[in-house]
C-alpha atoms as one frame of an Amber mdcrd trajectory, in Angstrom:
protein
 -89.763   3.177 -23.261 -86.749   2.234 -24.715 -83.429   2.164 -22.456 -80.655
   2.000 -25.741 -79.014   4.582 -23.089 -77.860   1.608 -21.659 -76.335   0.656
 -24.631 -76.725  -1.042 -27.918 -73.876  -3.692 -29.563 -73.976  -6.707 -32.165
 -75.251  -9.701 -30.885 -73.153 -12.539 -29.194 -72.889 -14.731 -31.370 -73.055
 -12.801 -34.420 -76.822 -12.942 -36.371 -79.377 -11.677 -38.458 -82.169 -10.693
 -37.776 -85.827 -10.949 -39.680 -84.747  -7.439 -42.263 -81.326  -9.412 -42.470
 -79.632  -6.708 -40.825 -76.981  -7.452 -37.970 -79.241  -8.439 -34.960 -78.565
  -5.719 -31.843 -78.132  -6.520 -28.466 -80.239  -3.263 -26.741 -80.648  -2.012
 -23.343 -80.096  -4.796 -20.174 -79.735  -7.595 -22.789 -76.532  -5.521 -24.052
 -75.303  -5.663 -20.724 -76.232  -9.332 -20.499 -74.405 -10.072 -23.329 -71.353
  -8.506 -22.330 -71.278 -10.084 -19.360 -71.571 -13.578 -21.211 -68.382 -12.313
 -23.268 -66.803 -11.189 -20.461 -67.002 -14.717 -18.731 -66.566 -16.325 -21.939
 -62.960 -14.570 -23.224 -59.769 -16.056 -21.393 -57.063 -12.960 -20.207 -54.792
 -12.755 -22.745 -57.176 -14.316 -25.537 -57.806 -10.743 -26.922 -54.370  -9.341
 -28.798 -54.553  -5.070 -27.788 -56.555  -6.031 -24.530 -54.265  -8.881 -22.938
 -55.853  -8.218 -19.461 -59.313  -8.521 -20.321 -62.040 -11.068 -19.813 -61.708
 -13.841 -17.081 -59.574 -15.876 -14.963 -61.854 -18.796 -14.878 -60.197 -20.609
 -17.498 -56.747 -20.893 -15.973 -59.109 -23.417 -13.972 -60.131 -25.989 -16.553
 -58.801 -29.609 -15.521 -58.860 -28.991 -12.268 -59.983 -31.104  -9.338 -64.002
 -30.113  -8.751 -63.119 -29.167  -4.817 -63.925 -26.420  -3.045 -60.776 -24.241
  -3.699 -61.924 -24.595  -7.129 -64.981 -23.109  -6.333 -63.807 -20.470  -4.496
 -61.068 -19.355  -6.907 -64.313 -19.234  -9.933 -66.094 -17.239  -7.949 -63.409
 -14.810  -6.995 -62.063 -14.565 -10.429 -66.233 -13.751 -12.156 -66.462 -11.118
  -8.824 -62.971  -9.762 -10.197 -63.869  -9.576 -13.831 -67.278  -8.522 -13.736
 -66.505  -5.507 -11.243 -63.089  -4.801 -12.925 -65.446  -5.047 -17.072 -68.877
  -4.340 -16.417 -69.315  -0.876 -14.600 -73.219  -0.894 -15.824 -74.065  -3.370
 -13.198 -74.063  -3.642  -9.210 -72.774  -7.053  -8.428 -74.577  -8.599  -5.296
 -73.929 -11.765  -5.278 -71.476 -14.843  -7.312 -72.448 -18.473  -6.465 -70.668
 -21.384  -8.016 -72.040 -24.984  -8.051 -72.358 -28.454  -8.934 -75.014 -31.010
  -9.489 -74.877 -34.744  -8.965 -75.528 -36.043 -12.992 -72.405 -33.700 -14.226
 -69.626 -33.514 -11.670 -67.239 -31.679 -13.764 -69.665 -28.681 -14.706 -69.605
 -25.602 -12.255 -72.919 -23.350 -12.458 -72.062 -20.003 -12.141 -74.823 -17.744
 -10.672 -74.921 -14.153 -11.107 -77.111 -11.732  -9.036 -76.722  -8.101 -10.109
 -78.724  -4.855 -10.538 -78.687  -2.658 -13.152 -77.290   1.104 -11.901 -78.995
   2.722 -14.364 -82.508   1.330 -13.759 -82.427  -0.595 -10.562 -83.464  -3.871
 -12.532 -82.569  -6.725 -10.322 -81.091 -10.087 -12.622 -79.389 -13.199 -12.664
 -77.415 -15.248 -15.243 -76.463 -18.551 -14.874 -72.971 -19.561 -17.102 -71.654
 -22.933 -17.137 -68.255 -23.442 -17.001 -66.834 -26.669 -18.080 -63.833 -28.231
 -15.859 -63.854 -31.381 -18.743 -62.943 -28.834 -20.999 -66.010 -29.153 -23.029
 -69.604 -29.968 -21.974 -69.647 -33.428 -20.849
């Protein structure tokens, strides 16, 4: 069954794919992928949509603490509720690990409205500004 009501868009980033046509993003992986680009675009990075994409990168250089981690998560929950209407959002974790102190996972629980699919995306986001 195919679920292209969901929607269909280019690929993120930009390929081709094996007929060397534009590769398409289809169904929940279009809605994956503009998630990803939702995370991924700064506000005001996008010239006739100033106020889209996310906060998160206000953020980069600062202190790994928890008010850092509560401000990323608050700023994802904003965006992705605010950009993403396809999706339920249940649940926005942010955390560390030991070997790379200046990366913040970002974990992602949602559902899909459309077709109850349950899924989670983890996106890194790099206080170093860059992934060290």
């Amino acid at each position: 069954m195919s679920n292209e009501f969901l929607g269909v868009g280019w690929w993120f980033p930009l390929q081709g794919d094996p007929t060397q046509q534009m590769k398409l993003a289809v169904g929940e992986d279009s809605i994956q992928q503009a998630i990803w680009l939702i995370l991924a675009t700064a506000k005001g990075e996008r010239v006739m949509r100033p106020d889209f994409g996310c906060g998160i990168h206000d953020l980069v250089f600062s202190v790994n603490n928890a008010t850092t981690v509560g401000v990323v998560a608050r700023e994802v929950r904003e965006a992705l509720v605010r950009w993403e209407p396809r999706i339920l959002l249940h649940d926005v974790q942010v955390s560390t690990t030991p070997d790379a102190p200046s990366t913040l996972l970002i974990q992602i629980e949602y559902q899909v409205r459309a077709t109850n699919n349950f899924f989670n995306l983890v996106y890194p986001f790099y206080l170093a500004g860059g992934t060290t």
